[in-house]
mmCIF file as gemmi writes it, N, C-alpha and C atoms, coordinates in Angstrom:
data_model
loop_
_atom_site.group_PDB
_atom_site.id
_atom_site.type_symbol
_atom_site.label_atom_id
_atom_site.label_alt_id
_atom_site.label_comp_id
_atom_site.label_asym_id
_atom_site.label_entity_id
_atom_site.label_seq_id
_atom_site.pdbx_PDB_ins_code
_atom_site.Cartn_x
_atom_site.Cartn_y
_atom_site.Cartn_z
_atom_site.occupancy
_atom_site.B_iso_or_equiv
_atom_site.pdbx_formal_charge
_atom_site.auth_seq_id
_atom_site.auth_asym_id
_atom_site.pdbx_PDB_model_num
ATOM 1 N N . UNK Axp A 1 ? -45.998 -30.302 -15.507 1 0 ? 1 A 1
ATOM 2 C CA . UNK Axp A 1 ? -46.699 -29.165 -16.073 1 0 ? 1 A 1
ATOM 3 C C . UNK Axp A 1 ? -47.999 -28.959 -15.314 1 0 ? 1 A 1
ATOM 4 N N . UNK Axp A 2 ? -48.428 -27.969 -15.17 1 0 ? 2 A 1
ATOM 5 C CA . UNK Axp A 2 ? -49.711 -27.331 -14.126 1 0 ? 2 A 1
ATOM 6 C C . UNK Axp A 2 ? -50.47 -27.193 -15.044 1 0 ? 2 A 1
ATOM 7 N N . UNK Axp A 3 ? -51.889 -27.792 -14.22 1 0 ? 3 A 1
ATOM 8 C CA . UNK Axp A 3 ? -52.808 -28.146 -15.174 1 0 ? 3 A 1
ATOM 9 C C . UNK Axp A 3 ? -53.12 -26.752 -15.826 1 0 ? 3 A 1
ATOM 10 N N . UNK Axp A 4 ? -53.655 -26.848 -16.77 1 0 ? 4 A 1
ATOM 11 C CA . UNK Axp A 4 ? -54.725 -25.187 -17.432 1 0 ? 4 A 1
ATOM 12 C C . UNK Axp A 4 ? -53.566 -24.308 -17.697 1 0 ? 4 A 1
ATOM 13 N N . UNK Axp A 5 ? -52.703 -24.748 -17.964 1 0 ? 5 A 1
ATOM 14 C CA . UNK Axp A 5 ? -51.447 -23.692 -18.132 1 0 ? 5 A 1
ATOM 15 C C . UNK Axp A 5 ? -50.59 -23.907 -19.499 1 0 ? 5 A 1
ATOM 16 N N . UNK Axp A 6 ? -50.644 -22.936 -20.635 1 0 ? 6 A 1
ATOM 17 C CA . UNK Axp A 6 ? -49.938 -23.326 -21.65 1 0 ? 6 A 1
ATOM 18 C C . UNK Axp A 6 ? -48.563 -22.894 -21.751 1 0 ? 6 A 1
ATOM 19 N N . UNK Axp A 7 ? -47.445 -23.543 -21.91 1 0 ? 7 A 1
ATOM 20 C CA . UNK Axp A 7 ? -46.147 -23.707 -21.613 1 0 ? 7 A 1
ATOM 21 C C . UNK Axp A 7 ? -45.608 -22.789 -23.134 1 0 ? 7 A 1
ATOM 22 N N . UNK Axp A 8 ? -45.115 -21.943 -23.106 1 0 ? 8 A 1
ATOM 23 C CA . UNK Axp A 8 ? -44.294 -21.752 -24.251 1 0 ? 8 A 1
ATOM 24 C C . UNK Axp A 8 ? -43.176 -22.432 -24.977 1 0 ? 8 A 1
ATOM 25 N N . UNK Axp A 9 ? -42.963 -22.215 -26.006 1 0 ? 9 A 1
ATOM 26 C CA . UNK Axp A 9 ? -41.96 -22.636 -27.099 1 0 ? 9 A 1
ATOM 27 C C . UNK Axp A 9 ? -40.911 -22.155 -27.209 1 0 ? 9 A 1
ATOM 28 N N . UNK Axp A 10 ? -40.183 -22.622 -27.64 1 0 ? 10 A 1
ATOM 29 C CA . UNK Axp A 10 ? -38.716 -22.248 -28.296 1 0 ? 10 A 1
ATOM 30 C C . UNK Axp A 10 ? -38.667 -20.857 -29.079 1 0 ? 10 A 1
ATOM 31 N N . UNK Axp A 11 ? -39.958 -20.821 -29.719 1 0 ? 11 A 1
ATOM 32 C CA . UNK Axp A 11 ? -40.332 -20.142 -31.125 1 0 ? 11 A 1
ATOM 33 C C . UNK Axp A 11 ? -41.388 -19.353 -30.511 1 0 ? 11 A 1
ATOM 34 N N . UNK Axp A 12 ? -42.042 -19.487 -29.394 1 0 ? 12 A 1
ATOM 35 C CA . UNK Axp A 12 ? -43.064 -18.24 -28.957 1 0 ? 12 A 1
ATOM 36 C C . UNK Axp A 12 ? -42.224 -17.254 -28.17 1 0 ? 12 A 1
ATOM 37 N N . UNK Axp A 13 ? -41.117 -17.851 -27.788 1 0 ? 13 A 1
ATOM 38 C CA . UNK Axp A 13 ? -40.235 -16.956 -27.061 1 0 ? 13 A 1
ATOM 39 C C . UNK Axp A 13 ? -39.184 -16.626 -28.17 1 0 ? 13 A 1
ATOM 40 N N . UNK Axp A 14 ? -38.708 -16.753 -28.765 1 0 ? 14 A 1
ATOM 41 C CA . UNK Axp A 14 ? -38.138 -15.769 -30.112 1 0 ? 14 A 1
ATOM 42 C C . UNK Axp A 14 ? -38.978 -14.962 -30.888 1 0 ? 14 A 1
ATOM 43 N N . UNK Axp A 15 ? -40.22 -15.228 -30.93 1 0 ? 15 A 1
ATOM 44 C CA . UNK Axp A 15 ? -41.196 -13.946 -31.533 1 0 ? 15 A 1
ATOM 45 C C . UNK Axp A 15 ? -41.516 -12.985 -30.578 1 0 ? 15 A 1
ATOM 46 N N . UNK Axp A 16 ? -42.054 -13.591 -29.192 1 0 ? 16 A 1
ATOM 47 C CA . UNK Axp A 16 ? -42.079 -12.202 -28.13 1 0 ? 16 A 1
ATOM 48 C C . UNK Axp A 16 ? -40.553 -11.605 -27.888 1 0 ? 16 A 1
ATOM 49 N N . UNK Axp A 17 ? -39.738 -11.927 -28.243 1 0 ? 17 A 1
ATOM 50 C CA . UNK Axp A 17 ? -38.327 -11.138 -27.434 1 0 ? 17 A 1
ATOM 51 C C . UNK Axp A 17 ? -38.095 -10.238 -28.529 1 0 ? 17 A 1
ATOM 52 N N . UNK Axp A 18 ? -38.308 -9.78 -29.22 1 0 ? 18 A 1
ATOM 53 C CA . UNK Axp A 18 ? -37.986 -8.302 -29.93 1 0 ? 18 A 1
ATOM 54 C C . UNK Axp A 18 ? -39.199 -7.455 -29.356 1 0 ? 18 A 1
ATOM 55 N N . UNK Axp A 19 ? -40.296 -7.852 -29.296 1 0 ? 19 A 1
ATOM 56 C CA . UNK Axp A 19 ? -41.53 -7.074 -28.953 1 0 ? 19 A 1
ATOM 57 C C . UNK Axp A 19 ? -41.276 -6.452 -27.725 1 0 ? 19 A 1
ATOM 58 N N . UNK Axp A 20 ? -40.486 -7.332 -26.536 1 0 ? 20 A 1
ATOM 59 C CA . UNK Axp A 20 ? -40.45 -7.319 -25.449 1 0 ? 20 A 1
ATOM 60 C C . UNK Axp A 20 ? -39.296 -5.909 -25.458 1 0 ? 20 A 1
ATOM 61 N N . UNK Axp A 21 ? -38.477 -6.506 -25.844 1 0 ? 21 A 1
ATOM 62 C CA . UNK Axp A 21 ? -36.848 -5.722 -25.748 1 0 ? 21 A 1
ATOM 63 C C . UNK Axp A 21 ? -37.452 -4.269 -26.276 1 0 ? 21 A 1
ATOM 64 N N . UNK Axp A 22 ? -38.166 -4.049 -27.188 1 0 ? 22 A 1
ATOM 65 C CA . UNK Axp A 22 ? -38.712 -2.533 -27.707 1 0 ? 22 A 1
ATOM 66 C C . UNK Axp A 22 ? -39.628 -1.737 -26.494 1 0 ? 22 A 1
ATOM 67 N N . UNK Axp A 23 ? -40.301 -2.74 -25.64 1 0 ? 23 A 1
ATOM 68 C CA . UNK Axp A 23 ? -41.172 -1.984 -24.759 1 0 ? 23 A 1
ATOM 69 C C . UNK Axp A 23 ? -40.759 -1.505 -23.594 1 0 ? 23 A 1
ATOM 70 N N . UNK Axp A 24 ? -39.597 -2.382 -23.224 1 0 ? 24 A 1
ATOM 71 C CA . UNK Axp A 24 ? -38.718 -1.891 -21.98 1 0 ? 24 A 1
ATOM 72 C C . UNK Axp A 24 ? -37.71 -0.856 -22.615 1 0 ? 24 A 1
ATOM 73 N N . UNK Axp A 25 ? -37.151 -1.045 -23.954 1 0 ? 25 A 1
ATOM 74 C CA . UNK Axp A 25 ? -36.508 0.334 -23.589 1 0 ? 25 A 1
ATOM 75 C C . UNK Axp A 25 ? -37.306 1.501 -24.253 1 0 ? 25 A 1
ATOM 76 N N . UNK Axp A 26 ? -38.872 1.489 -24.694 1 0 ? 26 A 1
ATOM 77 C CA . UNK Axp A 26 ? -39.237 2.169 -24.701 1 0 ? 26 A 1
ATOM 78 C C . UNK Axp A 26 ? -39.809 3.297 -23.652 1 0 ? 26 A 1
ATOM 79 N N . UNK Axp A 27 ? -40.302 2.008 -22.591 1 0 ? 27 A 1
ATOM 80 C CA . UNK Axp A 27 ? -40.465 2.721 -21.174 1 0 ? 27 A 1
ATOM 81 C C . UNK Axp A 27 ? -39.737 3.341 -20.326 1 0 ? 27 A 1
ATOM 82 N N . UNK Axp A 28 ? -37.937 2.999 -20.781 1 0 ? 28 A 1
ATOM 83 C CA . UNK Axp A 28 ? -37.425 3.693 -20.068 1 0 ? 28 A 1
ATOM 84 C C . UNK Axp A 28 ? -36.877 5.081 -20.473 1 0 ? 28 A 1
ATOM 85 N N . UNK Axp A 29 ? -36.843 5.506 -22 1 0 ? 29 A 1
ATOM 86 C CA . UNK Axp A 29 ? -36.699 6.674 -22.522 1 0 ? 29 A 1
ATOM 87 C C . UNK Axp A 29 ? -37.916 7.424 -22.038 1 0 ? 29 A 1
ATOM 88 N N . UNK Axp A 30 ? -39.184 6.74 -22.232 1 0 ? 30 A 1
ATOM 89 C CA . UNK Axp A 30 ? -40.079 7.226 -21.808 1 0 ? 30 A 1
ATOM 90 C C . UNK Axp A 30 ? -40.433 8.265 -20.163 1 0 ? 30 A 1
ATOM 91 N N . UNK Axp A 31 ? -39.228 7.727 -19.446 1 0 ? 31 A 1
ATOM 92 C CA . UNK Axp A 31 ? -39.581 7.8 -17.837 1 0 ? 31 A 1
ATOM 93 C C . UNK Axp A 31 ? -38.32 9.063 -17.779 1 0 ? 31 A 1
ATOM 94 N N . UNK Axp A 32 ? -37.383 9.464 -18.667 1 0 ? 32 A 1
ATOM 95 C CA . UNK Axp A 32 ? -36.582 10.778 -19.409 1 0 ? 32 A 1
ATOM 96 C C . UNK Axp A 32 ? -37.46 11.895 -19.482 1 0 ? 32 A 1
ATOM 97 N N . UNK Axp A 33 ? -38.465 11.525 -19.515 1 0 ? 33 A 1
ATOM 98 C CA . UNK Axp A 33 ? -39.135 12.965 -20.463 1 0 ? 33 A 1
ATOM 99 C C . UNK Axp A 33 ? -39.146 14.384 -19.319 1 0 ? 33 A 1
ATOM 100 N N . UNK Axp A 34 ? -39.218 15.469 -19.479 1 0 ? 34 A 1
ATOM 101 C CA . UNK Axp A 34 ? -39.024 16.38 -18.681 1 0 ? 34 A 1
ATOM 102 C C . UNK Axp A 34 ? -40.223 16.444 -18.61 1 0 ? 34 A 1
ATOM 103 N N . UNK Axp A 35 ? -41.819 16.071 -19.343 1 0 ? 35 A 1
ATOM 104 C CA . UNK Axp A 35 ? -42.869 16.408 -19.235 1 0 ? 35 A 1
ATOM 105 C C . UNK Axp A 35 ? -43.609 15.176 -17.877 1 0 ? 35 A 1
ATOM 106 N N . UNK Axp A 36 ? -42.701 14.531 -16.942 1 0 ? 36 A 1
ATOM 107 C CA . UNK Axp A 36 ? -43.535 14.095 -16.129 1 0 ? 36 A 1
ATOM 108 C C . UNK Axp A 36 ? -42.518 14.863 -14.633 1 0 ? 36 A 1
ATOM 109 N N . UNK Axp A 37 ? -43.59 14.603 -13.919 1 0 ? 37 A 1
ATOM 110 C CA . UNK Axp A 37 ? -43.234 15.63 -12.593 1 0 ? 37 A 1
ATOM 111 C C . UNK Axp A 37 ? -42.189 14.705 -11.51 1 0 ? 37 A 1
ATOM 112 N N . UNK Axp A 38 ? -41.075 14.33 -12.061 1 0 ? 38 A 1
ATOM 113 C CA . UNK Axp A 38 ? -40.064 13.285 -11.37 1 0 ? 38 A 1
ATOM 114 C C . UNK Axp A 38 ? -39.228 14.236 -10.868 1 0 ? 38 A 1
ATOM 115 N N . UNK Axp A 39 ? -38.867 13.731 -9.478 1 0 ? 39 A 1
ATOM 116 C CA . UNK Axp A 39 ? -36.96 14.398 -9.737 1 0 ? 39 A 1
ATOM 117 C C . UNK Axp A 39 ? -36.36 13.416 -9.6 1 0 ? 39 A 1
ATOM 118 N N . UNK Axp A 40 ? -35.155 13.392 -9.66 1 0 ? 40 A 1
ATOM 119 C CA . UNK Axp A 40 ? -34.101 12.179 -10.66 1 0 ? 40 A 1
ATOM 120 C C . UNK Axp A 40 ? -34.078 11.412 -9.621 1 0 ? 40 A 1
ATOM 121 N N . UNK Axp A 41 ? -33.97 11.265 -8.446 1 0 ? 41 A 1
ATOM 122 C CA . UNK Axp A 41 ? -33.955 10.275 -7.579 1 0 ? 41 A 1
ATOM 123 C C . UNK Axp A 41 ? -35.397 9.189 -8.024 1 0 ? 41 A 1
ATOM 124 N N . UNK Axp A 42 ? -36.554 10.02 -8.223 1 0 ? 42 A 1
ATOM 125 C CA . UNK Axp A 42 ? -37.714 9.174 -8.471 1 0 ? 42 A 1
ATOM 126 C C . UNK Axp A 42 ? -37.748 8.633 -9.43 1 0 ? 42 A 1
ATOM 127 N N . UNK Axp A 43 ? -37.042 9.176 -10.453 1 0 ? 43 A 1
ATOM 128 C CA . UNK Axp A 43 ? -37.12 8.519 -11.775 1 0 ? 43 A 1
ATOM 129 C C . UNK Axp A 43 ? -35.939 7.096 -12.124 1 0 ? 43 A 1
ATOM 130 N N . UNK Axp A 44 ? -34.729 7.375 -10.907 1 0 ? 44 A 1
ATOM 131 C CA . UNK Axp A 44 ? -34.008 5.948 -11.136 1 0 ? 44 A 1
ATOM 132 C C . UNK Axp A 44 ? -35.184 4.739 -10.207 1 0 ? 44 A 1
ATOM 133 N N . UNK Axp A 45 ? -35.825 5.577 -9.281 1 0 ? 45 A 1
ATOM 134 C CA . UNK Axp A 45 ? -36.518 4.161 -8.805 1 0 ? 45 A 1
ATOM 135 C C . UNK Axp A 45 ? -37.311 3.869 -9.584 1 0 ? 45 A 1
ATOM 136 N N . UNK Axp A 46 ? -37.923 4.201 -10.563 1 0 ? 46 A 1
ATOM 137 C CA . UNK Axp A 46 ? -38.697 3.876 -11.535 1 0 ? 46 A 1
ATOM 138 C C . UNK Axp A 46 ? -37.954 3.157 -12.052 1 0 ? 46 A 1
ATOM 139 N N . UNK Axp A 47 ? -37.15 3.386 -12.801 1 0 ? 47 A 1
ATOM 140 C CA . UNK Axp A 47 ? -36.762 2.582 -14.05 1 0 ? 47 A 1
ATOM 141 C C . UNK Axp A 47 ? -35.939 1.496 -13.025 1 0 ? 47 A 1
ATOM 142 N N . UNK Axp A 48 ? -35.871 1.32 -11.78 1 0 ? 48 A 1
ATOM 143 C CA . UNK Axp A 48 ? -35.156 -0.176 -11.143 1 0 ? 48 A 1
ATOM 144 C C . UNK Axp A 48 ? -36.006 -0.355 -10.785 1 0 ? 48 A 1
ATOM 145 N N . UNK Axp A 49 ? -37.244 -0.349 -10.659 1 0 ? 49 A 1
ATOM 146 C CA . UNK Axp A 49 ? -38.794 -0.99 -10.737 1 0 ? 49 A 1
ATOM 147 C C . UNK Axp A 49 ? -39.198 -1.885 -11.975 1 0 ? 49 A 1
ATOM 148 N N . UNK Axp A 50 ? -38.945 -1.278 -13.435 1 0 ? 50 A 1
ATOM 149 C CA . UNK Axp A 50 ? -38.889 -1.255 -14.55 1 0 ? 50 A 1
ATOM 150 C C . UNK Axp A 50 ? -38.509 -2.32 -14.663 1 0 ? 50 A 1
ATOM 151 N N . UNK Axp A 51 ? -36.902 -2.954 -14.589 1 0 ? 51 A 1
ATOM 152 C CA . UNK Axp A 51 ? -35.806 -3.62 -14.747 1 0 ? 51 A 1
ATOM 153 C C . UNK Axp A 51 ? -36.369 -4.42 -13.938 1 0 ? 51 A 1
ATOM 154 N N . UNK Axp A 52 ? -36.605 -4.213 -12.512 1 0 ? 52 A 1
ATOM 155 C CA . UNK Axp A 52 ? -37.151 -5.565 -11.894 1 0 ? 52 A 1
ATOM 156 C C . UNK Axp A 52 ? -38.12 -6.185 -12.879 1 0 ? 52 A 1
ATOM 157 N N . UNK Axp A 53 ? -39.304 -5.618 -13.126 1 0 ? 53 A 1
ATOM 158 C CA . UNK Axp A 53 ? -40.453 -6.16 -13.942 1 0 ? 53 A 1
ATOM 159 C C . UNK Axp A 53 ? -40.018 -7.321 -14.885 1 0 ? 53 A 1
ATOM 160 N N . UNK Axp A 54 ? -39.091 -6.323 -15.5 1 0 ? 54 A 1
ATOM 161 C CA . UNK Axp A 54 ? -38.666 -7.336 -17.128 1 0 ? 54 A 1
ATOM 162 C C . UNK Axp A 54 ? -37.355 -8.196 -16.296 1 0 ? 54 A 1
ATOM 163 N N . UNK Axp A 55 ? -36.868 -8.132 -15.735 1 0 ? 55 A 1
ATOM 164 C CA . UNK Axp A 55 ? -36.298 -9.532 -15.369 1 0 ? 55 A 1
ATOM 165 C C . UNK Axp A 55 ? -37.04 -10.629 -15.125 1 0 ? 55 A 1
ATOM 166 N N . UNK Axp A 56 ? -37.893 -10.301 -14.018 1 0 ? 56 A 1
ATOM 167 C CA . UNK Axp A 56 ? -38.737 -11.06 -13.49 1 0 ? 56 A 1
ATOM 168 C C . UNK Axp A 56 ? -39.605 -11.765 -14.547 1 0 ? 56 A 1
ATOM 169 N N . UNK Axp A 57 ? -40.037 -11.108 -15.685 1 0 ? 57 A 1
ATOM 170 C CA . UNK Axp A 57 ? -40.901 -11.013 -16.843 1 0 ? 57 A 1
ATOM 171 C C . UNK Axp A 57 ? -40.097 -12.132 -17.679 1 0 ? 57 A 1
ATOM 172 N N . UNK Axp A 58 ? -38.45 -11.62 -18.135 1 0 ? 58 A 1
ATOM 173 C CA . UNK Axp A 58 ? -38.105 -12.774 -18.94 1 0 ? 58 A 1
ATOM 174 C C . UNK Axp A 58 ? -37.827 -14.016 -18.503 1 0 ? 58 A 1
ATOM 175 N N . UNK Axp A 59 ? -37.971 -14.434 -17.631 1 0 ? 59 A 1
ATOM 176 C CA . UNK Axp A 59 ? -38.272 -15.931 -16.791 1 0 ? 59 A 1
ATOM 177 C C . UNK Axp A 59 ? -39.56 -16.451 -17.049 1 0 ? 59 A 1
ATOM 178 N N . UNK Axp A 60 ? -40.446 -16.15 -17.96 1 0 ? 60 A 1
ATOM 179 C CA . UNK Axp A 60 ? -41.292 -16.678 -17.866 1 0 ? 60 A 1
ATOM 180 C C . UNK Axp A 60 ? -41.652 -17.4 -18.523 1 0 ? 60 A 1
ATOM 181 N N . UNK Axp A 61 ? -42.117 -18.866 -18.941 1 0 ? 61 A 1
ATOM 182 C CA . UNK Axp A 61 ? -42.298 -19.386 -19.586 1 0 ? 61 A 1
ATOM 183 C C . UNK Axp A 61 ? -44.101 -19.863 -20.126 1 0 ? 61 A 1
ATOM 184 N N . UNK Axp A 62 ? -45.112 -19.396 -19.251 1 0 ? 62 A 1
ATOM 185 C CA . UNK Axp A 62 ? -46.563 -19.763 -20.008 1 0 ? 62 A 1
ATOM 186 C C . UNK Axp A 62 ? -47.048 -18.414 -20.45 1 0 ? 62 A 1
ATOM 187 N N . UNK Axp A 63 ? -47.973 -18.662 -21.433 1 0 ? 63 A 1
ATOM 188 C CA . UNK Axp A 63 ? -47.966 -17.769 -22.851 1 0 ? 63 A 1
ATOM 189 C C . UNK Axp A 63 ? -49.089 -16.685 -22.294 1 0 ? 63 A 1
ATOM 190 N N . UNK Axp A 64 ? -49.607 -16.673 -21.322 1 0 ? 64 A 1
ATOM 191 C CA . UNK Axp A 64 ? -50.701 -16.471 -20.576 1 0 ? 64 A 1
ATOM 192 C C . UNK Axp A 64 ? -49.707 -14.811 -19.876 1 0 ? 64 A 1
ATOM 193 N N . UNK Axp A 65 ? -48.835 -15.566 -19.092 1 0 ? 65 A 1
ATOM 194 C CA . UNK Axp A 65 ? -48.003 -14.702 -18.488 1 0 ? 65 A 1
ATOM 195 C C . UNK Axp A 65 ? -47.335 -13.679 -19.332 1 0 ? 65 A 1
ATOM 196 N N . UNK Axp A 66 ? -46.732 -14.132 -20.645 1 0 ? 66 A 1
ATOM 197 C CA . UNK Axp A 66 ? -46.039 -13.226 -21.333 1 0 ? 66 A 1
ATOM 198 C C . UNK Axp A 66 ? -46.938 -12.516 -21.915 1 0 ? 66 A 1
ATOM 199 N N . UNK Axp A 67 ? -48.253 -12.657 -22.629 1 0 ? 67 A 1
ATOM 200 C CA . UNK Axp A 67 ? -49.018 -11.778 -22.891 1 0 ? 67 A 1
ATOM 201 C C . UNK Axp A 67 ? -49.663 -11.161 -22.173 1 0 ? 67 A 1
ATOM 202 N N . UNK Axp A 68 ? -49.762 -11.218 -20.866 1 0 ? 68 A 1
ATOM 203 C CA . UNK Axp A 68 ? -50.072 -10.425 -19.377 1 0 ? 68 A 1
ATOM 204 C C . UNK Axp A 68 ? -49.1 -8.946 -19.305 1 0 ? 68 A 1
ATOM 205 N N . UNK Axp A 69 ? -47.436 -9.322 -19.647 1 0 ? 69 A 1
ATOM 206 C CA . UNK Axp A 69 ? -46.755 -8.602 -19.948 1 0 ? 69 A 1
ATOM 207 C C . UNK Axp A 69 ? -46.686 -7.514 -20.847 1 0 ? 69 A 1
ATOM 208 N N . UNK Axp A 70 ? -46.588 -8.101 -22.22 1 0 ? 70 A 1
ATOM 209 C CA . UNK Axp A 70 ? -46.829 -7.208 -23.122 1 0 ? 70 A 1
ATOM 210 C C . UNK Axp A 70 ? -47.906 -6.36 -22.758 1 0 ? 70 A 1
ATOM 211 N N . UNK Axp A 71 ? -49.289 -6.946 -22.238 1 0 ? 71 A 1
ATOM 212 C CA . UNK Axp A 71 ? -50.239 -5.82 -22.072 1 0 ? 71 A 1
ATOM 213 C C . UNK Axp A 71 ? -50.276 -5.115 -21.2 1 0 ? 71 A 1
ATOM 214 N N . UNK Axp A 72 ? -49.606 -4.854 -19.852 1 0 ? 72 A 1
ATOM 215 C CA . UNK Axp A 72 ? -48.923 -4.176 -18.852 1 0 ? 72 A 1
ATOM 216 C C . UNK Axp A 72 ? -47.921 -2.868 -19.486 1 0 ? 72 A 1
ATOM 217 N N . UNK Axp A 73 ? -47.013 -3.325 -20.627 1 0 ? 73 A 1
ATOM 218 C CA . UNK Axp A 73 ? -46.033 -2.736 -20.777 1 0 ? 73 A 1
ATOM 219 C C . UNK Axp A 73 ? -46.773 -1.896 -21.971 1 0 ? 73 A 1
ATOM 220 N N . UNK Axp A 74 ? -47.734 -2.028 -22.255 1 0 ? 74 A 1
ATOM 221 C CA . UNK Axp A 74 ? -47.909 -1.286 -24.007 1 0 ? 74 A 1
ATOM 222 C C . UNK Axp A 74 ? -48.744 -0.171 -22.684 1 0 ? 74 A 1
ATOM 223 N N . UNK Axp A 75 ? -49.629 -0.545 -21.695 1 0 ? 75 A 1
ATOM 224 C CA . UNK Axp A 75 ? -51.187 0.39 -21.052 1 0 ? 75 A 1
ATOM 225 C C . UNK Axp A 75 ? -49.985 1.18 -20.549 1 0 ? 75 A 1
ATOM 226 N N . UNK Axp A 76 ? -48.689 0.68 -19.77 1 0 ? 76 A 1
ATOM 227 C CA . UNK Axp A 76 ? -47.797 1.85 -18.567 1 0 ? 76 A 1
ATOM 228 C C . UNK Axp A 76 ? -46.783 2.898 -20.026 1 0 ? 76 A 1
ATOM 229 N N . UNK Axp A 77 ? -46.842 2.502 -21.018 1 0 ? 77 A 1
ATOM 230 C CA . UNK Axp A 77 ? -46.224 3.136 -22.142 1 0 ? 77 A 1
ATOM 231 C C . UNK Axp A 77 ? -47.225 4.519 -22.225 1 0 ? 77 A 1
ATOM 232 N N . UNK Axp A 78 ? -48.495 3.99 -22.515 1 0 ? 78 A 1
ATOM 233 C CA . UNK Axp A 78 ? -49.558 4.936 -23.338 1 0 ? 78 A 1
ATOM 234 C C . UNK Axp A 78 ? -49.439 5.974 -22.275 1 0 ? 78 A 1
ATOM 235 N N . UNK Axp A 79 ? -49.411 5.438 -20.851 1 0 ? 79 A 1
ATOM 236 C CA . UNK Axp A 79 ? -49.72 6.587 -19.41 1 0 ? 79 A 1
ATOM 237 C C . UNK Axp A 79 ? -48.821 7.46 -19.615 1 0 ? 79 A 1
ATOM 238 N N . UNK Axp A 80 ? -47.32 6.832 -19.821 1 0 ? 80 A 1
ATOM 239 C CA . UNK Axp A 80 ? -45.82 7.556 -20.077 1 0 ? 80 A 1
ATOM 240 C C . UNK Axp A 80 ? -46.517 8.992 -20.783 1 0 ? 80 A 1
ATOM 241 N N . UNK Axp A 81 ? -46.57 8.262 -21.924 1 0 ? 81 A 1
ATOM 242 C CA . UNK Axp A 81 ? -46.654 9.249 -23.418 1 0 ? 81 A 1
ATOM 243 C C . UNK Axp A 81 ? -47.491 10.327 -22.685 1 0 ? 81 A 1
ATOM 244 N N . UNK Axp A 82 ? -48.767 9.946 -22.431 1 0 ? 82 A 1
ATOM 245 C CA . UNK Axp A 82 ? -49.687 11.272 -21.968 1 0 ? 82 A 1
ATOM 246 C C . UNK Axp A 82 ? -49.018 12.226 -21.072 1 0 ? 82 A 1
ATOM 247 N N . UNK Axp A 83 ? -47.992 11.89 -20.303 1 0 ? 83 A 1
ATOM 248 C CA . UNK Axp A 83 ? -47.006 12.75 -19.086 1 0 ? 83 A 1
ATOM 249 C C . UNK Axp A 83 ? -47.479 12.52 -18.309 1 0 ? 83 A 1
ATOM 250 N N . UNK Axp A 84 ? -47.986 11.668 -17.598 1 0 ? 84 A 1
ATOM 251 C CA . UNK Axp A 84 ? -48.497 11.484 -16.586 1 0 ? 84 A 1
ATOM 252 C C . UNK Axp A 84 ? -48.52 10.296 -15.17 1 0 ? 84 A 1
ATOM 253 N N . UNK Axp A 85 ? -48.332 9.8 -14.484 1 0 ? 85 A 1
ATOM 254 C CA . UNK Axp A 85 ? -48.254 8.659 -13.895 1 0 ? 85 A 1
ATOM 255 C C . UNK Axp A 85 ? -49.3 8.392 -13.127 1 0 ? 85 A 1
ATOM 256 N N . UNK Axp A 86 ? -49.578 7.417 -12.934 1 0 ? 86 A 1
ATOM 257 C CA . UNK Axp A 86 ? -50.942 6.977 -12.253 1 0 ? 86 A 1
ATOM 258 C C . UNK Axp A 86 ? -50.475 6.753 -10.652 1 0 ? 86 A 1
């Protein structure tokens, strides 16, 4: 174990995985909307950007990292909603 690093649980990872599972497919209905300026080619690389993220994301095991996540995925949600992409 690496020092300064808190390892998750059995049970911290069954409480983040519904939270998790709601934000990815929230982001990806989200990346649907006709109110952002995509055309469909841009918008599948998005969402296989997306999918990379949260793969990459559910491998993770210190608590540091997964709440790094969640707060990534709730700030690129809020941008969604406004129509807009950064």
């Amino acid at each position: 174990m690496a020092k300064g690093l808190i390892w998750a649980t059995a049970e911290d990872l069954a409480r983040n995985r519904g939270k998790v599972l709601s934000l990815y497919r929230q982001i990806l209905r989200s990346l649907n909307s006709p109110d952002l300026p995509l055309t469909y080619a841009a918008r599948l690389s998005k969402k296989a950007e997306v999918r990379t993220i949260f793969i990459f994301g559910s491998e993770e095991r210190s608590l540091h990292n997964i709440a790094d996540l969640i707060d990534t995925a709730e700030y690129s949600l809020s941008i969604l909603k406004k129509g807009r992409l950064p």
